[in-house]
N, C-alpha and C positions, 0 to 999 in steps of 0.2 A: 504493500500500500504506500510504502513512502515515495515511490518514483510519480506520483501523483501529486506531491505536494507544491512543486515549482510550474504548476501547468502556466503560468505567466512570462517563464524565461527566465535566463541567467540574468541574475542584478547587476552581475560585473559588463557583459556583455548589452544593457541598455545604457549604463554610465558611459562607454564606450561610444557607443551610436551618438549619446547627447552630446560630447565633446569634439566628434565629428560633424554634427550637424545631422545627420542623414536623417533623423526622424523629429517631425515637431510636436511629438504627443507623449516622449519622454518624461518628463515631467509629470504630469499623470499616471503614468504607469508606476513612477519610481513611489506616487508617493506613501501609497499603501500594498507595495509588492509583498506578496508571500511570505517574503524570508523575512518582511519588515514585521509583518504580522506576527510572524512565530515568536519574535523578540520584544515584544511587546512585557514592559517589565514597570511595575511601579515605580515613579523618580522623584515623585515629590509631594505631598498634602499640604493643603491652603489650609492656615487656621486664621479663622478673624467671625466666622458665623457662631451663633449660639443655640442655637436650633435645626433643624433639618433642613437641608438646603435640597430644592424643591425646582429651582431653574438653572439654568447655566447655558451661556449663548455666547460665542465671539461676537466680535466687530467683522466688518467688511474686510476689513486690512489680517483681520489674524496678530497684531498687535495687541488687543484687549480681552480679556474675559469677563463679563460677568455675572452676579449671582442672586436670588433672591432667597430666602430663608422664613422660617417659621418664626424668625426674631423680628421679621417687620425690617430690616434690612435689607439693603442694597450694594454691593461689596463690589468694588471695582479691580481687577488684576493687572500685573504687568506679562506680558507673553515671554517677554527675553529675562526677566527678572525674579521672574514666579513672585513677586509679593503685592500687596496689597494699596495700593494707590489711592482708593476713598471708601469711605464707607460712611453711606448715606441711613439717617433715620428718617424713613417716608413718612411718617404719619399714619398708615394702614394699621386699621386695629387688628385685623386676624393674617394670617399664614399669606405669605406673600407665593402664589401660582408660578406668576410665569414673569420677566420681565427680559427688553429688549434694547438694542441699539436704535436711537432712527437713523436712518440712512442720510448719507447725504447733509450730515448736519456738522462733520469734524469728530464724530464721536463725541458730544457735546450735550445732544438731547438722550435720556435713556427714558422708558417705558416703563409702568411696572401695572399689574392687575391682580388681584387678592381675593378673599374669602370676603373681604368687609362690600365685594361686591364691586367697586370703584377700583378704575383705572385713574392712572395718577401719571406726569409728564415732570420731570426733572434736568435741568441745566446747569451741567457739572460745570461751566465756565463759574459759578457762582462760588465755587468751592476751591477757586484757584487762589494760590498761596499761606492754602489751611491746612493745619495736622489734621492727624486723625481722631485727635479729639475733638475738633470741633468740625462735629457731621450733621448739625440741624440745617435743613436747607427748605426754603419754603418752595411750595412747588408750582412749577409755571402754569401746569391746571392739572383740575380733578373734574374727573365727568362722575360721576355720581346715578347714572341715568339704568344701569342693571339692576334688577333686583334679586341678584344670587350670583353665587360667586364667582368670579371669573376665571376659568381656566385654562386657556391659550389668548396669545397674540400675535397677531402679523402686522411683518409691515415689507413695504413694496420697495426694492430696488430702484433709486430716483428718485423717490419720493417723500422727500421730507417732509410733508404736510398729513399725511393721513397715519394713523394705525385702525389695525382693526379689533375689535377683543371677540371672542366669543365666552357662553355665559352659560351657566346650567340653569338659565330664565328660559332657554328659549332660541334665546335671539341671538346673531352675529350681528355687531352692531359699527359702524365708520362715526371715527371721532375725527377731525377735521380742527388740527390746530389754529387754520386762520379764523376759524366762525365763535372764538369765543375761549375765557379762560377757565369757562367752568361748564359742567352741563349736569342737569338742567339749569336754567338762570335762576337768579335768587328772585323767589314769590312762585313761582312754577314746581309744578309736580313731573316725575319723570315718565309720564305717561303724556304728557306733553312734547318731550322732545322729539323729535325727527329725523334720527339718524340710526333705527333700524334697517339694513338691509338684506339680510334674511331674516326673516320671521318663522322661527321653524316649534314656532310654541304646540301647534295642531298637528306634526308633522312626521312620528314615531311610526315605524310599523312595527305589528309582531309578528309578523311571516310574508310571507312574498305576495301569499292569493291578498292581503288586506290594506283596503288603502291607509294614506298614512293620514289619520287621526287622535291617535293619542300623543299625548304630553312627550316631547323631547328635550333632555338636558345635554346643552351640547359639550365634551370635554375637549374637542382639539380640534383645528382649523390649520391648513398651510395655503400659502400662496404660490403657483408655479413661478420659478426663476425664471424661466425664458420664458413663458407667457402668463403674465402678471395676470392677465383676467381670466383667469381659469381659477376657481377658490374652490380649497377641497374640507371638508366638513362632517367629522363625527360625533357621536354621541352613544346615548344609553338605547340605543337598540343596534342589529347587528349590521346596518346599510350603511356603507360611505358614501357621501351624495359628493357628485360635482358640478359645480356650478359657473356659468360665464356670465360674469359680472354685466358686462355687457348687455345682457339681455333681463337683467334681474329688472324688477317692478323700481318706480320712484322711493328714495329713502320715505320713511315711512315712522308714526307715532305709534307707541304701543296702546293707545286708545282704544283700539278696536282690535278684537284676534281675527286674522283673515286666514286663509287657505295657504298652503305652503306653496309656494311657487315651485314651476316645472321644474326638474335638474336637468344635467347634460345628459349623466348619466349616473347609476345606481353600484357599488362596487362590494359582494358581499363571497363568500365561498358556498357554493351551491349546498354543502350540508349544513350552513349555518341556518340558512334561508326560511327557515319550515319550523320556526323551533317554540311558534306559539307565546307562553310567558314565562320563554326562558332568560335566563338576568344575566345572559351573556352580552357584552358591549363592549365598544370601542373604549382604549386610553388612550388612541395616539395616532393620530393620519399624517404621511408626508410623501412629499413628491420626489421622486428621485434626482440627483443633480441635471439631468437633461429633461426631467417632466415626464417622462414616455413610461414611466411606469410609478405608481405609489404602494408604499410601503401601512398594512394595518394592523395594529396592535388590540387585542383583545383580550378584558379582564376575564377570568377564568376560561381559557384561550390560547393557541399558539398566535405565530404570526405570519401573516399571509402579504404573497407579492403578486402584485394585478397589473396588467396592461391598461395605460390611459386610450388607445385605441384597439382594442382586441384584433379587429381588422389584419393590423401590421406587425403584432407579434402573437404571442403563444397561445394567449389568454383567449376563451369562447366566450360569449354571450347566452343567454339560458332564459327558458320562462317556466311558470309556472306547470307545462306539461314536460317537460326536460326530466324535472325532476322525479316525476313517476315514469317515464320512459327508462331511466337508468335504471331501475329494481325492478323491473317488468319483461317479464320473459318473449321473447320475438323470436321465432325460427328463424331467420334469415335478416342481417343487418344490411341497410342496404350500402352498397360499397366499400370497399380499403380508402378512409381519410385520411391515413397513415403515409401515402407516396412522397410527401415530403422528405422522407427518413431513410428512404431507400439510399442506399452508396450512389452518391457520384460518379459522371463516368469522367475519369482523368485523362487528361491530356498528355501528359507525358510521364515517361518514367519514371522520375523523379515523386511525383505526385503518387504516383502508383503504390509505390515503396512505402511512403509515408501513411497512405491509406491501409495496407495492407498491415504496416506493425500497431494500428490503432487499434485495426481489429482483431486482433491476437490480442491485445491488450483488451480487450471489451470483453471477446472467449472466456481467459483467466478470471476476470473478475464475477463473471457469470458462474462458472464453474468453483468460485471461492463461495460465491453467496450460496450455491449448490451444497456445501459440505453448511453453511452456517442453517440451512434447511433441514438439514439430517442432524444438528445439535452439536457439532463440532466446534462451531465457533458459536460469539451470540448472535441473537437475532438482528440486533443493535447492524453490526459489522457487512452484515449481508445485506441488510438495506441498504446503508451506507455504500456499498461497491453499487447496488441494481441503481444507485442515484447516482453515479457516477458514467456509469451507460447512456441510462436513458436522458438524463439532464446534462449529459456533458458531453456526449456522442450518438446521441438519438437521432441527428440527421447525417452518419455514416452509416450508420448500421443495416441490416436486411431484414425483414419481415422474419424470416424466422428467428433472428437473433432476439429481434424487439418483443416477440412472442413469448417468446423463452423467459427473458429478462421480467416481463410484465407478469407472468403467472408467476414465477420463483417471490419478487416482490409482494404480490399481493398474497401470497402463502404466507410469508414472512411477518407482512404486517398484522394479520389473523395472529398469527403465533405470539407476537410482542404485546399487543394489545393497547398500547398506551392511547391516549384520549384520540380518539375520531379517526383512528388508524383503522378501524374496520370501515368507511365512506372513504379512505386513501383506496383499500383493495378492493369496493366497489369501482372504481376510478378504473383502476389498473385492468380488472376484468370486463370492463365494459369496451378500454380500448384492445384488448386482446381479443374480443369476441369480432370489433372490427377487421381486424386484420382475418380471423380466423372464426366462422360463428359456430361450426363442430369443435372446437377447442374443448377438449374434456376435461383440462383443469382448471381451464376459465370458467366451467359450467360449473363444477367442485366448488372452487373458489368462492364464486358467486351465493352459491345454496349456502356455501360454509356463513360466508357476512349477512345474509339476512337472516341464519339463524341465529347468529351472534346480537344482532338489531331488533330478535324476536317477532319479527315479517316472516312465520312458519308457510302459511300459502304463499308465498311467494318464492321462497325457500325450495319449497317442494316443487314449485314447477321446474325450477335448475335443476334438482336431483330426479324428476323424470327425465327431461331432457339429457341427461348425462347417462341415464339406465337404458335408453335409449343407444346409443352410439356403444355403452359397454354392459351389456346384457346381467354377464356371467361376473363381474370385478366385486368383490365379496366389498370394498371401502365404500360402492355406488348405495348396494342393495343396503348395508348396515345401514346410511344415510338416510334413505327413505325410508326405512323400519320409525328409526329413531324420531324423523318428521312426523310419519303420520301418526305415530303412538303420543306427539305432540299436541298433534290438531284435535285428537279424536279425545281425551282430555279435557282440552278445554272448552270442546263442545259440550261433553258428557257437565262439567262444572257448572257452563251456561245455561244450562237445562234445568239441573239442580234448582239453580238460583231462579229460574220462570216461573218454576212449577211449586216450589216449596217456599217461595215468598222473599225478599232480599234480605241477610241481616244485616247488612248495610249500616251506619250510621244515618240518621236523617240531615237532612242538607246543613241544616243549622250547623251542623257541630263540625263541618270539615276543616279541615286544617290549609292553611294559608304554610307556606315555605318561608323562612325568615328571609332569605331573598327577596322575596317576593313582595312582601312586609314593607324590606327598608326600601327596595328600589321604587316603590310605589309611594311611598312615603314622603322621599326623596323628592320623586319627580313633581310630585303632585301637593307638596307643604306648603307651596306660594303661587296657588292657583288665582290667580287673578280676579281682584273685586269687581272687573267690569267685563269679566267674561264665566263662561259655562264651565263647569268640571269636568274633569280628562274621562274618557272611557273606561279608562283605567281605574276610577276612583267610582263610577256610576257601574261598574260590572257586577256581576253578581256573588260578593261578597258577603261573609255570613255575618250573622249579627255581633257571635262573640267567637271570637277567636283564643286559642290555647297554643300553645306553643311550650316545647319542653328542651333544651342543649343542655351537654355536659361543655364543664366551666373549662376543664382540662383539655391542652392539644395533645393528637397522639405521640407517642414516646420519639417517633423518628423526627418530631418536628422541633425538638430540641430548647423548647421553650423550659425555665423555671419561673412555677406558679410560687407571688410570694403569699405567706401564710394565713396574712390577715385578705387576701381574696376571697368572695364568697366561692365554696366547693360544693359540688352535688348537682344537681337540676334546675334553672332555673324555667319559672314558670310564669309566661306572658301572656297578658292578655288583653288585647285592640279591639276596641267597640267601635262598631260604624257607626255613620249617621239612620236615622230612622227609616224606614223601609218604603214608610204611607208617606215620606216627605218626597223618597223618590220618584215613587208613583205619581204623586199628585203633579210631580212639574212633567211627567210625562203625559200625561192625560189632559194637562194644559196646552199638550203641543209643542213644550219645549225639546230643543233637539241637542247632541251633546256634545257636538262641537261645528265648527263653522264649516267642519271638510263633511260631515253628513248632517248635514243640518235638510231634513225632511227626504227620505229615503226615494218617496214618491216622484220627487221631481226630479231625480238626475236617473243619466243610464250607468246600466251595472257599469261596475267601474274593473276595468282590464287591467292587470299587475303588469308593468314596466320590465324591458329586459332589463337584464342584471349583468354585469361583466363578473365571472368565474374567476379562481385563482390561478396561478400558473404556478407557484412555488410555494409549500412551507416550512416553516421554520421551527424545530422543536427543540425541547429539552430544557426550557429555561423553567421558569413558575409565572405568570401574573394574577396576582387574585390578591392580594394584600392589598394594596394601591391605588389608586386612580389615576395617576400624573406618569405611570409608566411609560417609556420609550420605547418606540423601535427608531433605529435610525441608518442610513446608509453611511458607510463610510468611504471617503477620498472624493475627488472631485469624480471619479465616474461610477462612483456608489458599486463598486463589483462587490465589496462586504457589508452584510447586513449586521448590526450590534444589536441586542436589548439586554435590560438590567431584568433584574430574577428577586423573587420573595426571599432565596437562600442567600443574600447577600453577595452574589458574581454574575458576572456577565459573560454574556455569551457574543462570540462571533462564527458569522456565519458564510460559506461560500455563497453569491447570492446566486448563479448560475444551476448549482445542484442542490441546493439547499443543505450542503454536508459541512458538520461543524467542526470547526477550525483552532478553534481556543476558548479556553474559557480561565478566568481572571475571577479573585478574591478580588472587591470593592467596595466592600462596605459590612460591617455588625453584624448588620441586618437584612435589608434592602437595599438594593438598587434600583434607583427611579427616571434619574436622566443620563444621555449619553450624547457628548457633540463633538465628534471631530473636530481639528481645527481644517481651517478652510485648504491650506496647499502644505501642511510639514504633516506624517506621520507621526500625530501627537495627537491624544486623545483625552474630556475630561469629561469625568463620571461622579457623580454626589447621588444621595439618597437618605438613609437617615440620620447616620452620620452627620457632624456638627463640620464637616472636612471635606474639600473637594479633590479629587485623587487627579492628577497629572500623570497618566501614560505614553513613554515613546519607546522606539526599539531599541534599549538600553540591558537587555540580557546578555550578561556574558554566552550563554550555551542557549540556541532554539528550541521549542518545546511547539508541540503540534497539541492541544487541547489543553494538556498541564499547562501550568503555567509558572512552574519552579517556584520558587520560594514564594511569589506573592499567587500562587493559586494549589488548586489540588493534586496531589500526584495521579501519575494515567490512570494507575487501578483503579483508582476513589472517581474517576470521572463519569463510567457508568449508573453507578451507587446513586449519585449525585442529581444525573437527570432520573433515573427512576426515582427516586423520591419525591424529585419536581411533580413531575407525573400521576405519584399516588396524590400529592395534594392536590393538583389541579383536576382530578377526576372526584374528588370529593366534593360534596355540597358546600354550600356556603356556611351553612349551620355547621360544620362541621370547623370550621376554622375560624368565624368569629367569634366565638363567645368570650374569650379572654380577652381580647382588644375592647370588646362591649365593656364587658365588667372591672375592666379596668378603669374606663371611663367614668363607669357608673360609681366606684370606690373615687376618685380621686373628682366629683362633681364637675366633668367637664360638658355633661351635658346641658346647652340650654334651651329652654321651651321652643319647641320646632326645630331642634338642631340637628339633628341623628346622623353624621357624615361619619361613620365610621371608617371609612377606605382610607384616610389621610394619616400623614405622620401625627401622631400622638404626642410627641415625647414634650415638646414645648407649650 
């Protein structure tokens, strides 16, 4: 495996090239190559924060860094100096989000956006020839105009006049430093201002067939660098929307909740797509350095890479019949979509040669993943090579190669099991069935994941379909024993329960998911006094709710509970509003939000295609956090980074999605990660009071370890399986000690319930 590791070239032989001239892209390649990767080694911690440092962003130039914190601070760096140059007290009562350079101003103006909801604008010229004791600085304006907290900001390349914040109100909103030093103005309400430009309060789906009507809280927003009106936008359900400014409606007062405006386009991975009310969500949307592809981060989640035009790269488009088409049995696919992959025919010998030892290289690795099928190696390993094939030589290869390769994989991922790995070998077996739709372990395969997804009839149609083609294969017939003795159970169960009456619990007493609880909580605690309640909140919820978590994490998650914690079960319990109050504004004809406001008068409303993923990304954890990162690294983004609940980061090839290194960062958590703009130099903060400084300063290269400042190889396994068992666990299963810690140390206040966020300050 390690002759795989330099797929970029010899470092010595691009220096070379660059000092001859010959190539103008040098620089770029040099500046996150492989070998710079491997060496990636901790150089230096920033201390000057008090609390969790929560943002971190250069300047334009790569001369600057800075930070914002859970202290209400704003910390200025030196790049060439590593130290601390200002540090500003903003005035922001809670945890400071996200905050920025404006462009085009000298690095003079900096941005900052917080919990206390208010964006705030600062002008470091004001603090010239002060210590760093003396950090009060008044601020040049505060818009005031969000009503929840802010958590991303952008701003536009050129453009000194605007930033944008987005808010878990709702709303993406354009503050416009010439129009004023405060907003709203003094005697004005912030329902008066006018400089909402997406309105995305009505705008949630919870599955692909449903339009978007419920409540969205947005957590992160980026701007394209090479086309500034293209704004990409997520939130607390599982859709990336993309929008062109361009064409969005007139800025707008939040007076009135209106309909979410059109997007470009809809960016989600087809098995998220269908998930109902489930509390999986975005923490992190961004565009890659050339735009042509964004990067999404999802809480309780891997991370997924999508084509901005599916069209012209990898990525497909999908609607809501796609998705029952893929777990649905068809005799006959129609055509091989796979010709793109077919070997090239080369021109000359030279070509030939080179083509020819790739594929002997693709054989071996196939035939590696072969032995990790049969338990020889782990399962881990053998995907790791079939991703190596098909993501990194998938358009050299031959139909039978890619065949091979696509059933071994989708075996593989059956075997490993880790979160949504069984919709990866749906994946796998749908394109194998392409190429080949008698494939009898694509049909295996297939039966194997929808029984694993508990789809028995649909199951059982592959395992006919496969008893078919092999009669007499004792693994077909066990298969279809073991289905139908499935189905005919739970028929026999269903029966029962017809015929002998439900013992059911009565509707009243069902149990709500604490997910389910806070995200609804969440989104829906600042539902606006001049508009209707979220669908979310008017659903049919019970009157009283019970809820019961153990206070304790489990043993591998390495927590100590201290003593004076409450221990044992704790037991909660949510009253709704009254039943006859909801009926009654329905029966009045009220409707329950502005996107269905009287069912009667619109046509059924058609689900939007969706662009698919083309890449993911696993092993890390997100589920602790909200403000987590994914990010590309170097100016042509070939490495994807994000920070982990285990306190390390992970880096990732972004081509194959195989991972590359992985780095100790933090206590706790890791929550942000940003390259700097052109040196292979990386910084990372998270709960830690300290921001970490990464460049390729290891004496000896390491391929995932990370020597002394990370895990040894063995412990790397270890490491993402544990990720894994957490991120397949419920939420209840990992909040409760964060809750109750809160709840012990009174940091709860009336409507406040955000428990995703650093605590420690």
């Amino acid at each position: 495996m390690e002759s795989l590791r330099f797929h970029d070239g010899n470092i010595t032989d691009l220096i070379d090239f660059r000092i001859l001239g010959l190539r103008s892209d040098i620089t770029h390649s040099l500046q996150v190559h492989s070998s710079m990767v491997r060496r990636l080694f901790l150089e230096r911690e920033l201390e000057g924060h008090r609390g969790c440092v929560n943002a971190v962003a250069w300047n334009s130039e790569g001369s600057l860094l800075i930070s914002g914190s859970d202290d209400t601070q704003i910390n200025i760096w030196s790049y060439s100096s590593r130290k601390l140059l200002h540090s500003i007290e903003t005035g922001h009562s809670t945890n400071i989000f996200c905050t920025k350079f404006v462009p085009e101003t000298s690095d003079e103006l900096v941005v900052s956006g917080a919990g206390d909801a208010e964006v705030r604008l600062f002008n470091l010229s004001r603090l010239s020839g002060r210590g760093l004791d003396e950090n009060m600085i008044t601020p040049s304006a505060i818009f005031q105009c969000h009503t929840r907290r802010v958590k991303k900001l952008a701003v536009e390349v050129g453009n000194p006049n605007v930033v944008w914040s987005a808010s878990e109100d709702g709303t993406l909103r354009q503050h416009d430093f010439r129009e004023g030093a405060s907003c709203p103005p003094a005697g004005s309400s912030h329902q008066e201002c006018r400089n909402i430009l997406l309105d995305l309060r009505w705008g949630a789906k919870k599955s692909l067939a449903d339009p978007p009507k419920q409540s969205l809280a947005l957590k992160s927003c980026d701007l394209s660098f090479t086309r500034p009106h293209l704004l990409l936008v997520g939130g607390s359900d599982a859709f990336a929307r993309l929008y062109d400014r361009r064409m969005l409606p007139p800025l707008s007062s939040s007076e009135k909740k209106l309909p979410p405006p059109p997007c470009v386009s809809y960016f989600c991975p087809m098995h998220l797509s269908d998930r109902g009310r489930s509390s999986i969500h975005l923490t992190h949307v961004a565009f890659s350095p050339n735009s042509e592809e964004v990067l999404l981060s999802y809480s309780g989640e891997h991370v997924y890479l999508m084509d901005v035009n599916p069209a012209t790269g990898s990525s497909m488009r999908y609607t809501v019949g796609d998705i029952t088409k893929l777990t649905s049995f068809t005799p006959i696919l129609n055509g091989v979509e796979l010709q793109q992959s077919f070997p090239r025919v080369c021109s000359n010998g030279s070509s030939k040669g080179h083509v020819a030892a790739r594929l002997d290289k693709c054989r071996k690795l196939i035939q590696f993943a072969g032995k990790s099928l049969k338990g020889e190696t782990s399962s881990y390993d053998g995907i790791e090579a079939c991703n190596e094939v098909l993501d990194g030589h998938g358009h050299e290869i031959g139909p039978s190669l890619m065949l091979e390769c696509l059933c071994i994989r989708a075996a593989l991922l059956l075997k490993r099991k880790w979160k949504n790995d069984v919709h990866m070998a749906i994946r796998d077996c749908y394109r194998a069935r392409k190429i080949n739709s008698s494939s009898l372990k694509a049909l295996l395969c297939m039966s194997e994941a929808l029984f694993q997804l508990g789809k028995h009839k649909e199951a059982l149609d592959f395992a006919f379909a496969a008893q078919t083609l092999a009669p007499s294969d004792s693994e077909v017939l066990e298969k279809v024993e073991n289905i139908k003795n499935l189905i005919a159970a739970a028929e026999a169960e269903k029966n029962k329960t017809t015929n002998g009456g439900s013992n059911s619990e009565p509707r009243s007493a069902r149990l709500l998911s604490l997910s389910d609880i806070l995200y609804r909580s969440e989104a829906n605690s600042d539902a606006s006094q001049d508009g209707p309640r979220s669908e979310r909140e008017d659903s049919d919820y019970d009157e009283e709710l019970e809820l019961d978590f153990e206070t304790a994490l489990p043993e591998e998650e390495g927590r100590d509970i201290e003593s004076n914690v409450l221990h044992g079960s704790l037991n909660l319990r949510i009253h709704r509003r009254d039943d006859a109050n909801m009926e009654t504004g329905r029966a009045n004809g009220s409707c329950e939000s502005p996107a269905s406001s009287c069912q009667n008068d619109k046509a059924p409303y058609e689900p939007e295609a969706v662009t698919d993923m083309k890449q993911r990304y696993v092993g890390h954890c997100n589920v602790g956090t909200d403000i987590k990162q994914a990010s590309f690294l170097g100016q042509r983004g070939e490495y994807i980074a994000s920070g982990s609940d285990d306190g390390r980061w992970f880096i990732w090839e972004k081509r194959t999605g195989r991972l590359v290194k992985i780095l100790h960062g933090d206590d706790a958590v890791v929550n942000c990660i940003q390259c700097h703009p052109f040196d292979c130099v990386v910084a990372t903060s998270g709960i830690d009071n300290t921001i970490k400084i990464w460049t390729p300063s290891a004496s000896v290269p390491s391929s995932v370890a990370g020597g002394a400042a990370g895990p040894e190889t063995s412990d790397v396994l270890d490491a993402m399986e544990n990720n894994q068992r957490r991120l397949s666990q419920s939420r209840e299963a990992i909040l409760p000690f964060e809750i109750l810690e809160r709840f012990r140390m009174h940091e709860f206040a009336e409507g406040s319930l955000h428990p995703f966020e650093c605590t420690q300050s």
